[in-house]
Every structure is written in C-alpha cells, then in structure tokens.
PyMOL commands that place a pseudoatom at each C-alpha (Angstrom):
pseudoatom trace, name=CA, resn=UNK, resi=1, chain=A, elem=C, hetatm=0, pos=[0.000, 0.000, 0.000]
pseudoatom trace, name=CA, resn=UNK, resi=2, chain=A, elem=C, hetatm=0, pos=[1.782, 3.475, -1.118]
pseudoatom trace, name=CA, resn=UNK, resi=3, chain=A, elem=C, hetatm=0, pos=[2.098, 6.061, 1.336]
pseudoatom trace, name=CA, resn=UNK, resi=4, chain=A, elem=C, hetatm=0, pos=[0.372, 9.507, -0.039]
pseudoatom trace, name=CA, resn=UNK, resi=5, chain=A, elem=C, hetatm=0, pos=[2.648, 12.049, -0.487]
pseudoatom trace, name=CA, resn=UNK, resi=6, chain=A, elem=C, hetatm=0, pos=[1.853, 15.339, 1.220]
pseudoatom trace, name=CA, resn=UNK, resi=7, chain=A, elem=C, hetatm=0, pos=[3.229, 18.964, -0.097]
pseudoatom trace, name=CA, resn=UNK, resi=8, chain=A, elem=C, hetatm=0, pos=[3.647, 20.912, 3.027]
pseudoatom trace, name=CA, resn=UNK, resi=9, chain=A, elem=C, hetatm=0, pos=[4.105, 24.234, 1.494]
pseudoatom trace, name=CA, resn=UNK, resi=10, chain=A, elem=C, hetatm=0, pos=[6.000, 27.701, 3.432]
pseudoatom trace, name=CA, resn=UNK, resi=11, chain=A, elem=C, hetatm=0, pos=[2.558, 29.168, 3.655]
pseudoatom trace, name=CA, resn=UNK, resi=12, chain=A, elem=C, hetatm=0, pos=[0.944, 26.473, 6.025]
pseudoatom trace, name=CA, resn=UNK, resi=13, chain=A, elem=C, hetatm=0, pos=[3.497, 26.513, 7.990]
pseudoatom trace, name=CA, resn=UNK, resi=14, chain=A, elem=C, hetatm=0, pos=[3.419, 29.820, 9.015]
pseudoatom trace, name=CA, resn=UNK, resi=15, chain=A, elem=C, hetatm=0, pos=[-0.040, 30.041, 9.395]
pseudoatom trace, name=CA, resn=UNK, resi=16, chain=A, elem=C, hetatm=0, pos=[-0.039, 27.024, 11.343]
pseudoatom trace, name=CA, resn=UNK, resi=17, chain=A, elem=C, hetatm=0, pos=[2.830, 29.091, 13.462]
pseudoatom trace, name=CA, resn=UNK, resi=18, chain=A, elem=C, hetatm=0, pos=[0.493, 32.418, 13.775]
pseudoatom trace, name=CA, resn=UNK, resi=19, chain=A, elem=C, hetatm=0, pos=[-2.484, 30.300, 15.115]
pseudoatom trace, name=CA, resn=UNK, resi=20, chain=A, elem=C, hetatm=0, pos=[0.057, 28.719, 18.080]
pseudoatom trace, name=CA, resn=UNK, resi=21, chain=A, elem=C, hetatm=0, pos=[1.165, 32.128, 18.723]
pseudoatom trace, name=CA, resn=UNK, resi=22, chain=A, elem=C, hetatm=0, pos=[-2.803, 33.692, 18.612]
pseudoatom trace, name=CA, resn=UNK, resi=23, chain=A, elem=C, hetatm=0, pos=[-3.192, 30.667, 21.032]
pseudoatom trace, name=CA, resn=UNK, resi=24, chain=A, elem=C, hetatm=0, pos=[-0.482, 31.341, 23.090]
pseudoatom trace, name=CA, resn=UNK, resi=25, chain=A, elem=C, hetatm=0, pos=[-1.442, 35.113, 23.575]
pseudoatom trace, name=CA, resn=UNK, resi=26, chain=A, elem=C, hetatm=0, pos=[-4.592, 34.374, 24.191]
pseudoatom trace, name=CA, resn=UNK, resi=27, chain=A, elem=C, hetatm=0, pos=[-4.430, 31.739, 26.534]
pseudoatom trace, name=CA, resn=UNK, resi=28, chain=A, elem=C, hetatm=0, pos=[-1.653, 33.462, 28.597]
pseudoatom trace, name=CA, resn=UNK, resi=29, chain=A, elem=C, hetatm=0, pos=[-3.923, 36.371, 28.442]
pseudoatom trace, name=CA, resn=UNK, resi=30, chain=A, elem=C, hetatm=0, pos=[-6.820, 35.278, 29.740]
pseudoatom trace, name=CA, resn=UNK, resi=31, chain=A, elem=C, hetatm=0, pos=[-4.817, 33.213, 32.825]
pseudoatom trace, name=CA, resn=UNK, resi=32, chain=A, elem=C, hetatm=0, pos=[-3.426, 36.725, 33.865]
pseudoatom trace, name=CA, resn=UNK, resi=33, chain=A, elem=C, hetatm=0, pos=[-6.753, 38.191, 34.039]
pseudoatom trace, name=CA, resn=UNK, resi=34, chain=A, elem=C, hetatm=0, pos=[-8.420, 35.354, 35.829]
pseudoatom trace, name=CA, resn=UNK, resi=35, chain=A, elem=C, hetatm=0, pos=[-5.141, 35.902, 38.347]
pseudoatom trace, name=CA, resn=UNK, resi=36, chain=A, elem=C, hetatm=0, pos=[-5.175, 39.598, 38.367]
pseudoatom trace, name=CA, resn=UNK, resi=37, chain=A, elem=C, hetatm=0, pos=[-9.119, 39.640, 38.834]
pseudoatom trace, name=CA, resn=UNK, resi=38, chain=A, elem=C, hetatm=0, pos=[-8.789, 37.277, 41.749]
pseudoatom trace, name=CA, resn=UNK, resi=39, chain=A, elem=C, hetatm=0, pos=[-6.032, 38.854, 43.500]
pseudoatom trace, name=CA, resn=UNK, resi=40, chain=A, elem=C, hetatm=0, pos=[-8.405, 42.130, 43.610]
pseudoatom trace, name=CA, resn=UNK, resi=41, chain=A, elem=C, hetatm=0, pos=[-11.451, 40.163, 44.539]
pseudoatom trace, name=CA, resn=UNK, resi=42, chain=A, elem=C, hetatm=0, pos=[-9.155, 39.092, 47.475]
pseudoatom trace, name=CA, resn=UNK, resi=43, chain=A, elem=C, hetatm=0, pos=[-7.965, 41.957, 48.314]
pseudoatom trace, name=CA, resn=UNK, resi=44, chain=A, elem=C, hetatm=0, pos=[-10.700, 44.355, 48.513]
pseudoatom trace, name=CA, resn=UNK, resi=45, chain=A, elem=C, hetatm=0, pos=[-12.507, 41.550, 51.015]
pseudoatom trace, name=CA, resn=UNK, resi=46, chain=A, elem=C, hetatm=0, pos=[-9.704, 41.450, 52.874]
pseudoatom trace, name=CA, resn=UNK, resi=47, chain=A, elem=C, hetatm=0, pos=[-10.098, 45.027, 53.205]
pseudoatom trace, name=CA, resn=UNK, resi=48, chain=A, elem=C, hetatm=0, pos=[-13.937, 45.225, 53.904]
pseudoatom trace, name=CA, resn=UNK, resi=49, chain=A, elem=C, hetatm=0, pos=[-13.233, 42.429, 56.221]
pseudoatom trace, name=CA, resn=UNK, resi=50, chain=A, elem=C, hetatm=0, pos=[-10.920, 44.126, 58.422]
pseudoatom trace, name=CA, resn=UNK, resi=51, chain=A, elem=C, hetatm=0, pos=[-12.577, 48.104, 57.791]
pseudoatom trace, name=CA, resn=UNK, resi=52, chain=A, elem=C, hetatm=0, pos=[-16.023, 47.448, 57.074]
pseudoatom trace, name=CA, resn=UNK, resi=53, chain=A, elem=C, hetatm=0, pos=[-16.679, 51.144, 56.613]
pseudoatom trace, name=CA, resn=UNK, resi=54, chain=A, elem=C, hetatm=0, pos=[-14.317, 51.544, 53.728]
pseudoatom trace, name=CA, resn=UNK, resi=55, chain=A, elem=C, hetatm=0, pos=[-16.113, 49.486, 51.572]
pseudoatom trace, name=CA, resn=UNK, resi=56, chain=A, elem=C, hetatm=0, pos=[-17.844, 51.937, 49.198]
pseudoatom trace, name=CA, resn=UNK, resi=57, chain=A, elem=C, hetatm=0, pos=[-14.159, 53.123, 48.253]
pseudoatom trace, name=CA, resn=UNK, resi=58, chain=A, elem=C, hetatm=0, pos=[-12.421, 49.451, 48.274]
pseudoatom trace, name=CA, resn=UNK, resi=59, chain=A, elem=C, hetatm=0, pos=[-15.361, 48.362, 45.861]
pseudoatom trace, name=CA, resn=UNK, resi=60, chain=A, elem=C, hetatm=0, pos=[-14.553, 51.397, 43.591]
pseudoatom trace, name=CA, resn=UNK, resi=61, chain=A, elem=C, hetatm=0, pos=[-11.166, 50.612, 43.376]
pseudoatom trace, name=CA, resn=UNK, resi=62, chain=A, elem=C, hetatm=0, pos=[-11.216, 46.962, 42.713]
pseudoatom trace, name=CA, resn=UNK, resi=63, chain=A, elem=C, hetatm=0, pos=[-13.608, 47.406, 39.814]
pseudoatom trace, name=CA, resn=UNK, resi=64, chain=A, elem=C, hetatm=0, pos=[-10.902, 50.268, 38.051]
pseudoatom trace, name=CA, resn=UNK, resi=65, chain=A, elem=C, hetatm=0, pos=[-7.918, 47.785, 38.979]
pseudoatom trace, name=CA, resn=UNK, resi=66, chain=A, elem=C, hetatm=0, pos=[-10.467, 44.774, 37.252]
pseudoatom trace, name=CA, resn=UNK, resi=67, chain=A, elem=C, hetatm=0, pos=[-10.962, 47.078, 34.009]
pseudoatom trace, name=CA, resn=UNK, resi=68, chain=A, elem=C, hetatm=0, pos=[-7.083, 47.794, 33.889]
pseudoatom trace, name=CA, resn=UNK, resi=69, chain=A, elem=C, hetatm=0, pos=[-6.335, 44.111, 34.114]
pseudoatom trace, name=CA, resn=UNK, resi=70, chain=A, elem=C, hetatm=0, pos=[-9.424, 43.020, 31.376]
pseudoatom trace, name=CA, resn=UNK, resi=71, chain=A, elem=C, hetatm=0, pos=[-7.987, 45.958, 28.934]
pseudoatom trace, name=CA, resn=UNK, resi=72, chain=A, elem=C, hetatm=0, pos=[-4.481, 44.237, 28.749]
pseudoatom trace, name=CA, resn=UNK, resi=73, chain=A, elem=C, hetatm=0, pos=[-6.732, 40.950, 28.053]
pseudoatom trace, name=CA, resn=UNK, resi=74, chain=A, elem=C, hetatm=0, pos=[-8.288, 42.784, 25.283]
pseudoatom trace, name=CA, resn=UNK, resi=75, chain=A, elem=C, hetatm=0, pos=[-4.902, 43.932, 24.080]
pseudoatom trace, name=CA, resn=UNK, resi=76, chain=A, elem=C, hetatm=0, pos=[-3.919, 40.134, 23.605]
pseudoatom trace, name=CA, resn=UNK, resi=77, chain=A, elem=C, hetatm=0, pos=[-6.634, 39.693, 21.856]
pseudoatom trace, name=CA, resn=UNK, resi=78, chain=A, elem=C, hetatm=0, pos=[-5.554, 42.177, 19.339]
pseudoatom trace, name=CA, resn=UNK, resi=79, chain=A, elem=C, hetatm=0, pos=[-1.945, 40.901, 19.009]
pseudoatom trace, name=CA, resn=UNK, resi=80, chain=A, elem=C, hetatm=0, pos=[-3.862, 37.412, 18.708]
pseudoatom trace, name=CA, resn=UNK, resi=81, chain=A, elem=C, hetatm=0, pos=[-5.857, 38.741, 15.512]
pseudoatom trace, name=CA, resn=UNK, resi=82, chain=A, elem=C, hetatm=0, pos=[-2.632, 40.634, 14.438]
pseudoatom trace, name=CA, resn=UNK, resi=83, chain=A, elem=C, hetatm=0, pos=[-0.890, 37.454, 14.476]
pseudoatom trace, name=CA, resn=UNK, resi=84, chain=A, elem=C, hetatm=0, pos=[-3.387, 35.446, 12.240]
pseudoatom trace, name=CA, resn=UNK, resi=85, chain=A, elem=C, hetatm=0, pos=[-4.093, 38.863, 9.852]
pseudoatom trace, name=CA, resn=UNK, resi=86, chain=A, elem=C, hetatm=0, pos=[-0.562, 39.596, 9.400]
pseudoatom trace, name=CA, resn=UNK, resi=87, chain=A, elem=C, hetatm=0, pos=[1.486, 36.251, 9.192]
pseudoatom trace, name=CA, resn=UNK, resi=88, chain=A, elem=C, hetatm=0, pos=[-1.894, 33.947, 7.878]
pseudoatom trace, name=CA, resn=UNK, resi=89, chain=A, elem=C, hetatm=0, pos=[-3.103, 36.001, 5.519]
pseudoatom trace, name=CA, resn=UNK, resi=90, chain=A, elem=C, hetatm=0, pos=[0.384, 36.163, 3.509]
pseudoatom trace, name=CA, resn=UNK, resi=91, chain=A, elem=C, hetatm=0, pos=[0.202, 35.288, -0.571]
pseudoatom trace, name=CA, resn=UNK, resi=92, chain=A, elem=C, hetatm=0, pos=[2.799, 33.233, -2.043]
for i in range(1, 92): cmd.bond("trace and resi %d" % i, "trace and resi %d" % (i + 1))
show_as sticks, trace
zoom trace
C-alpha cells in the first residue's frame, strides 16, 4: 500500500505558526486576568473584612484595577488577531 505524499508548502506553515502564537497570547492572556481579577477580589474583602466602613471606596477601586487588568486581556486579543491577519493572511 503506497504512502500519499503530502506537499507541506512555506505558507501552512506559518499560518499554522500564527495560530500557536494567537493561542499562546490568548491563553496566557486570559490566565493573567483570571489571576489579576482574583487577587483584587481578594484583596478588597480582605479590606472590607478588616474596615467594614471603607467598603464603598475598596469596591470602587477593585472594579478600576479589574478594568485595567481586562484591557491588557483585550490587548492580547488584538496581538492574537494581528498574528493570524498579518502572518496567515500572507500570498505566495
């Protein structure tokens, strides 16, 4: 039984490269947020926890830190499309 010959050709491999590195971006993006998110979750009820009266203000400021960190997120998402637009899209 003859094996098939395959043509791998330049072009598939590096769009095959710019989807690992929209992966990449992507996924390390989104376990930065999920830390970053958490680590402001934790510390503003740490915070209410020990000055109950400061919550308002604590609240305030974890939701601004939570944008900040989501924003960077959505900045790997660009350099994720970037990678697939610029590198995938490329003509022989």
């Amino acid at each position: 039984m003859p094996l098939l010959a395959t043509a791998v050709s330049a072009h598939s491999i590096i769009l095959a490269g710019a989807l690992i590195a929209a992966g990449l971006a992507l996924g390390g993006g989104a376990i930065g947020a999920a830390i970053g998110d958490g680590l402001a979750g934790n510390a503003t009820i740490q915070g209410t926890a020990r000055q109950p009266e400061a919550q308002g203000r604590l609240t305030v400021i974890m939701f601004l830190i939570v944008g900040l960190v989501e924003a960077m997120y959505f900045i790997n998402l660009v350099l994720g499309f970037f990678f697939i637009v610029s590198f995938g899209t490329q003509t022989k």
